[in-house]
C-alpha positions as CSV (number, residue, x, y, z in Angstrom):
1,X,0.0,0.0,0.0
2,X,3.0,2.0,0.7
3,X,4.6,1.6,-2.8
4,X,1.5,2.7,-4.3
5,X,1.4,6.0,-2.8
6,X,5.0,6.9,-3.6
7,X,4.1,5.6,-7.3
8,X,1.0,8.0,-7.0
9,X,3.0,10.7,-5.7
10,X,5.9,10.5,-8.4
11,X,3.1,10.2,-11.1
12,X,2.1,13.3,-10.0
13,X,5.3,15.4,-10.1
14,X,6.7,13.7,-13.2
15,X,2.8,14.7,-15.0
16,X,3.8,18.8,-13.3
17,X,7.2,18.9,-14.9
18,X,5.5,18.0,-18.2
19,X,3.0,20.3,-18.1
20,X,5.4,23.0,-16.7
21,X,7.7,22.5,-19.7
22,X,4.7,22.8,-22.2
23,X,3.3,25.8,-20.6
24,X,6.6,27.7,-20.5
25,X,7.3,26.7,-23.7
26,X,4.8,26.8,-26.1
27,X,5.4,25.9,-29.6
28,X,9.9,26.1,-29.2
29,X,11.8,26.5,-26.1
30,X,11.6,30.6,-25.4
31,X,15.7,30.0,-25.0
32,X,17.1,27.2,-26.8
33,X,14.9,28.0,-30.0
34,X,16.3,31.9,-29.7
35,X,19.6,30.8,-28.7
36,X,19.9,29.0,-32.6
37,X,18.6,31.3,-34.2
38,X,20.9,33.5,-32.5
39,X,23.9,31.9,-34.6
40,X,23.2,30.3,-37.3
41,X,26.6,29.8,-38.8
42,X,27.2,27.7,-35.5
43,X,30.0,29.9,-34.5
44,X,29.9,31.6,-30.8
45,X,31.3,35.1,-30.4
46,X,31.0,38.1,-28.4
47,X,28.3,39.3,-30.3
48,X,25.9,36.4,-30.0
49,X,26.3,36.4,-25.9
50,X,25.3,40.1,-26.1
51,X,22.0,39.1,-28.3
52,X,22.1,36.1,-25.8
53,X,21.8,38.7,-22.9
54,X,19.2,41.0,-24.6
55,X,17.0,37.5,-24.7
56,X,17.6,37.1,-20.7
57,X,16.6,40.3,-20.0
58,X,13.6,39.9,-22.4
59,X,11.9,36.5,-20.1
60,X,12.8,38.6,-17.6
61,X,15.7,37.7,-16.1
62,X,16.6,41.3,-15.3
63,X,19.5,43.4,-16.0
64,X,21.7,42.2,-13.1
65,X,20.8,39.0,-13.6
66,X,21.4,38.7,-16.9
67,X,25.0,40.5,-16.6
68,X,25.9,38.0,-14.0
69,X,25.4,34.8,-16.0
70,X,26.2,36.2,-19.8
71,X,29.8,37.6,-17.6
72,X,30.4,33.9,-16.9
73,X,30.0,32.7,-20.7
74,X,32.5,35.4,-21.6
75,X,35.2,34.3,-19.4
76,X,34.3,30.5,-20.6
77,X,34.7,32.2,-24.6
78,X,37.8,33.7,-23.6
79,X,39.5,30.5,-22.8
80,X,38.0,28.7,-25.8
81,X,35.6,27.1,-24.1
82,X,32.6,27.4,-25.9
83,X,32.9,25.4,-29.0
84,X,29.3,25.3,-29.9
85,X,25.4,25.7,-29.0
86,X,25.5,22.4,-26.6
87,X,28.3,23.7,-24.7
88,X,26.6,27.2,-24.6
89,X,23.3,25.4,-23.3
90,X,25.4,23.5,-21.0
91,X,27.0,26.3,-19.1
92,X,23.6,28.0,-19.3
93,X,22.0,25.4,-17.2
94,X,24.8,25.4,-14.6
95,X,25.0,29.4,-14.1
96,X,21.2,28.8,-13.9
97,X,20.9,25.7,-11.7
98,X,23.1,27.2,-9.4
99,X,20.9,30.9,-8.7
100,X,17.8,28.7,-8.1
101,X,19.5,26.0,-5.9
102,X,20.5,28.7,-3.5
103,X,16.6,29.0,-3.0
104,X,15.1,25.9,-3.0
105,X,14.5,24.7,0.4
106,X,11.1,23.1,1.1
107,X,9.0,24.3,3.7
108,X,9.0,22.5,7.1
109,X,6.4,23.0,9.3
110,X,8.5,22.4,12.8
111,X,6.9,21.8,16.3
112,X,6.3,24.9,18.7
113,X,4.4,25.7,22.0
114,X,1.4,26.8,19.6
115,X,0.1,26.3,15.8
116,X,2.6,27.1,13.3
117,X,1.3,30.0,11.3
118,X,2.1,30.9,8.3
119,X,1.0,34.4,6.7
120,X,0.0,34.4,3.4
121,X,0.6,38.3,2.0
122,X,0.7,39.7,-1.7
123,X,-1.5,41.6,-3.9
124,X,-4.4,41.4,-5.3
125,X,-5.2,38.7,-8.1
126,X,-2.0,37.4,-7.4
127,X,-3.4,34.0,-6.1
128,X,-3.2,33.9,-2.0
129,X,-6.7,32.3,-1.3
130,X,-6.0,29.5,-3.8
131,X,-3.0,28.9,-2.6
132,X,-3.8,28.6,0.8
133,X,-6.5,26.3,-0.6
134,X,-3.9,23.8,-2.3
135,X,-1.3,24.4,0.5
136,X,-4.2,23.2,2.8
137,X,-4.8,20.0,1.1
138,X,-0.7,19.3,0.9
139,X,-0.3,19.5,4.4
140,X,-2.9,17.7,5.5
141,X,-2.2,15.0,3.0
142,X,1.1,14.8,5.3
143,X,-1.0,14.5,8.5
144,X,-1.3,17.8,10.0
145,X,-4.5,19.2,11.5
146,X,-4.9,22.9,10.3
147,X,-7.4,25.7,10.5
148,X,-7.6,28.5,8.1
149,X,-8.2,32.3,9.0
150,X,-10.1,34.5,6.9
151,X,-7.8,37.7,7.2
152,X,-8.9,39.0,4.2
153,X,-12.2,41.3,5.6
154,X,-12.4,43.5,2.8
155,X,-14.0,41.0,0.4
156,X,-16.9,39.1,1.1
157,X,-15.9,37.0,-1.6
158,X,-12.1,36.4,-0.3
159,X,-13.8,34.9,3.1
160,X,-16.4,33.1,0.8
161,X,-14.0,31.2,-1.2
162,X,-11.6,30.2,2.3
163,X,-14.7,28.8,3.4
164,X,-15.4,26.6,0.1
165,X,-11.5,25.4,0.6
166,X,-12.2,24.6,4.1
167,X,-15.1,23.0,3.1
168,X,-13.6,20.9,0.5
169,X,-10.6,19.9,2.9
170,X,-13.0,19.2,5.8
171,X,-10.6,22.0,7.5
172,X,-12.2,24.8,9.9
173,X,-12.2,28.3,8.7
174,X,-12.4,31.3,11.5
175,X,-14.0,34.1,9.7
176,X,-16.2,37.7,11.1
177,X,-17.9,40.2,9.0
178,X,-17.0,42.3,6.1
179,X,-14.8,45.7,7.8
180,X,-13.5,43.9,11.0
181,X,-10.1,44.2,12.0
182,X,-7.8,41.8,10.2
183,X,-5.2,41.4,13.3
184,X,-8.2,40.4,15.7
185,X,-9.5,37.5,13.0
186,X,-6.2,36.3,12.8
187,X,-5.1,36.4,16.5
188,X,-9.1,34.8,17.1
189,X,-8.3,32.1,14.6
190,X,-4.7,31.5,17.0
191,X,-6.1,31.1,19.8
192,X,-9.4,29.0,18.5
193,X,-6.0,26.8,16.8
194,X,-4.1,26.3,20.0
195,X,-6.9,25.4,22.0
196,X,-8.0,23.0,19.6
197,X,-4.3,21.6,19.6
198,X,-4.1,22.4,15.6
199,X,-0.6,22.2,13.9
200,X,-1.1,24.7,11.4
201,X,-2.5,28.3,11.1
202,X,-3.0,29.3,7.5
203,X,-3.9,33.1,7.5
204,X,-5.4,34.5,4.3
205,X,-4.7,38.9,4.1
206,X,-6.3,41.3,2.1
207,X,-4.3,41.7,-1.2
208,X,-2.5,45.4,-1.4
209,X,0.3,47.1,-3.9
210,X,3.3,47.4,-2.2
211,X,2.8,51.5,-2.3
212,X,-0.3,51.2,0.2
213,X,1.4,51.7,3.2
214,X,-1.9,51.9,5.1
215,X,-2.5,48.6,4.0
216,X,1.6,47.5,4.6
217,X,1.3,49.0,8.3
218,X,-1.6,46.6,9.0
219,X,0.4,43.8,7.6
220,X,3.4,44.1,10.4
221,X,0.4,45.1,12.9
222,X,-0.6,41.4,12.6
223,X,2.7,40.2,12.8
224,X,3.3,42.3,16.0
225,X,0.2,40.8,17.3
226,X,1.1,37.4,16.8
227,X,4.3,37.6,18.2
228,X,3.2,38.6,20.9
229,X,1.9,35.2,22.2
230,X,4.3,33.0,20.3
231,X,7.5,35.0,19.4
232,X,8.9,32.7,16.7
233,X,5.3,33.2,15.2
234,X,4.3,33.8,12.4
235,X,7.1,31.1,11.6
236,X,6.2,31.8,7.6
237,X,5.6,34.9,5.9
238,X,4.8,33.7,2.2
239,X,4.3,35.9,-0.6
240,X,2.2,34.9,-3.1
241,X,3.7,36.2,-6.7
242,X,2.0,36.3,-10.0
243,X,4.8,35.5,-12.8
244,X,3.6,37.3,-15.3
245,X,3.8,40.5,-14.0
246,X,7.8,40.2,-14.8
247,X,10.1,42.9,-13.5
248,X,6.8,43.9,-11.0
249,X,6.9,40.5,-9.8
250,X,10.7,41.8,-8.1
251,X,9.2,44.9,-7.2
252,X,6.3,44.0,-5.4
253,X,9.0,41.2,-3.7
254,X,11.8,43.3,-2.7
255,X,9.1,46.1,-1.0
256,X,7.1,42.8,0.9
257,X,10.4,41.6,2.3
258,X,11.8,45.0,3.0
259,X,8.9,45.5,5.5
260,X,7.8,42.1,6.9
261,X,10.9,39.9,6.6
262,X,9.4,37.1,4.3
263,X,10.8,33.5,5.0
264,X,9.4,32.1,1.6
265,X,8.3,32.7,-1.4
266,X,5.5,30.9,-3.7
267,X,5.1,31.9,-7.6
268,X,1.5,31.4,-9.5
269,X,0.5,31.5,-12.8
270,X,3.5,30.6,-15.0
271,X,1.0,29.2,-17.0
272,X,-0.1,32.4,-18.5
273,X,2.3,34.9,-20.2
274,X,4.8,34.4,-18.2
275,X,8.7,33.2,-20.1
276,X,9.5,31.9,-16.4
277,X,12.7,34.5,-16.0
278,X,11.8,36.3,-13.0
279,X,12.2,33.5,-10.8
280,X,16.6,33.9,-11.3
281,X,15.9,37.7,-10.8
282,X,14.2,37.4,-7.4
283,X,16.5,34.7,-6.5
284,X,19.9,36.7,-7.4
285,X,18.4,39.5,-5.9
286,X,16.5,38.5,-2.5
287,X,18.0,35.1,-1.6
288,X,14.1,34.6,0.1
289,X,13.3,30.7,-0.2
290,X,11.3,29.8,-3.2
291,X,8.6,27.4,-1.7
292,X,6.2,26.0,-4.6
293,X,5.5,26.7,-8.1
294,X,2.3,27.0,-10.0
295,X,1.0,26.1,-13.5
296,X,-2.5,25.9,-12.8
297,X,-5.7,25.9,-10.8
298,X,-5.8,22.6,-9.9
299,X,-4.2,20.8,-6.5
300,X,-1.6,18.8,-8.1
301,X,-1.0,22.4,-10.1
302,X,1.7,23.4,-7.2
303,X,4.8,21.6,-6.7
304,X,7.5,22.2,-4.2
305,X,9.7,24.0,-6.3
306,X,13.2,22.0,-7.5
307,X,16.2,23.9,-9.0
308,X,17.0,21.3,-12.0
309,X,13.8,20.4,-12.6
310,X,12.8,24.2,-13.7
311,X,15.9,25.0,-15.1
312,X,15.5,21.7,-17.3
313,X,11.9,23.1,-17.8
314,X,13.6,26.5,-18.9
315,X,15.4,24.6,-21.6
316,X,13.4,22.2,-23.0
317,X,15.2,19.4,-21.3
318,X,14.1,15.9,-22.7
């Protein structure tokens, strides 16, 4: 019985990569297609690693970003290194694989005195409420007991559609009316969770642009409150970012952490018009742990996130 869960669950992730690479690459690899078209005689120079760099920047990789890993193929074509396209795609995938392993590291829910609560913050359409949702399911597929928190009281429809999650994971959902005070729902839903003896707080919050700082200050008002009875708590701060708002994306990222201190990072929607760059530009720049990926609105739609796989996925990897 075992061996057929692990078979289910490998199923699953081998059927994500798939349908990562297809989504991200629709029709010929956004890279490797450019990249031969790009020199077409074969021959690597200067001058292709500087059209080479324009594409980076282009799936938004960013400027930086882009500098960094075109300044390593020009020290590789200075010592005769790059013969040809394989050995160009090859050292691509290595400057690559290496950003994103420095930010993949799974999230761990560990023990403490109270629930473990994780904050789920970013803006709005960006995906939170689904992704608690799916989050939900994951961990209590591992066995934990959770309760979700309808922080979100600005939208009648945000608490409406926690509560269909909750429904459809048999998972409690502390809620209160339209207007109420975000940090009392929350801090209500933490101590309705500890009493109860549940592992996991998942807190929804209204979505905001990063310029509201009305709307930032009551973000790190919650926090503050939390602490206050648990002070590693909340032990996540998640942002929830929408790939295909590119360069934003890093905007929106570097202001969230700048203010609240994320501890982890999940990206949505690189089904849509995103070219799947930004993920190496916010982990160049912010270093913030990339938790999950998403292609999709179903469950099995969000992955825990793995360096090789999406660099693979990047380049059209067979």
């Amino acid at each position: 019985m075992h061996q057929v869960k692990n078979t289910s669950v490998s199923d699953k992730r081998s059927g994500f990569i798939k349908r990562l690479r297809a989504r991200i690459n629709r029709g010929n690899s956004w890279l490797k297609y450019d990249l031969i078209n790009l020199a077409p005689d074969m021959e690597i120079n200067e001058e292709v690693l500087d059209k080479l760099e324009a594409q980076l920047i282009m799936a938004d990789v960013g400027v930086e970003t882009a500098t960094k890993i075109i300044s390593g193929l020009q020290k590789r074509l200075a010592r005769k290194e790059l013969k040809d396209l394989n050995t160009v795609t090859d050292s691509l995938r290595k400057s690559m694989t290496q950003i994103l392993e420095s930010v993949q590291q799974p999230l761990i829910i560990t023990k403490s005195d109270g629930p473990f609560v994780i904050l789920i913050v970013g803006v709005n359409g960006a995906g939170k409420t689904t992704t608690i949702g799916k989050l939900a399911k994951r961990l209590k597929r591992e066995g934990h007991t959770l309760m979700l928190a309808a922080g979100d009281t600005f939208r009648a429809a945000a608490a409406e559609q926690l509560q269909a999650w909750g429904e459809l994971n048999n998972v409690p959902v502390i809620a209160q009316q339209v207007g109420a005070d975000p940090a009392a729902v929350i801090f209500d839903a933490y101590e309705a969770a500890r009493s109860r003896n549940i592992n996991v707080l998942l807190a929804d919050t209204a979505g905001r642009l990063q310029n509201q700082q009305n709307l930032m200050d009551e973000l790190v008002k919650i926090k503050r409150i939390v602490s206050r009875y648990d002070d590693a708590a909340p032990h996540e701060i998640m942002l929830v970012l929408d790939a295909s708002q590119g360069q934003n994306a890093l905007v929106q990222a570097q202001k969230f952490h700048e203010i609240l201190k994320l501890t982890g990072i999940t990206v949505t929607k690189l089904d849509g018009s995103a070219k799947g760059g930004i993920l190496l530009s916010i982990a160049s720049k912010l270093s913030v742990p990339v938790r999950f990926i998403g292609i999709g609105e179903a469950v099995e739609d969000m992955q825990v996130f793995q360096a090789r796989e999406y660099v693979d996925a990047l380049l059209q990897t067979d």
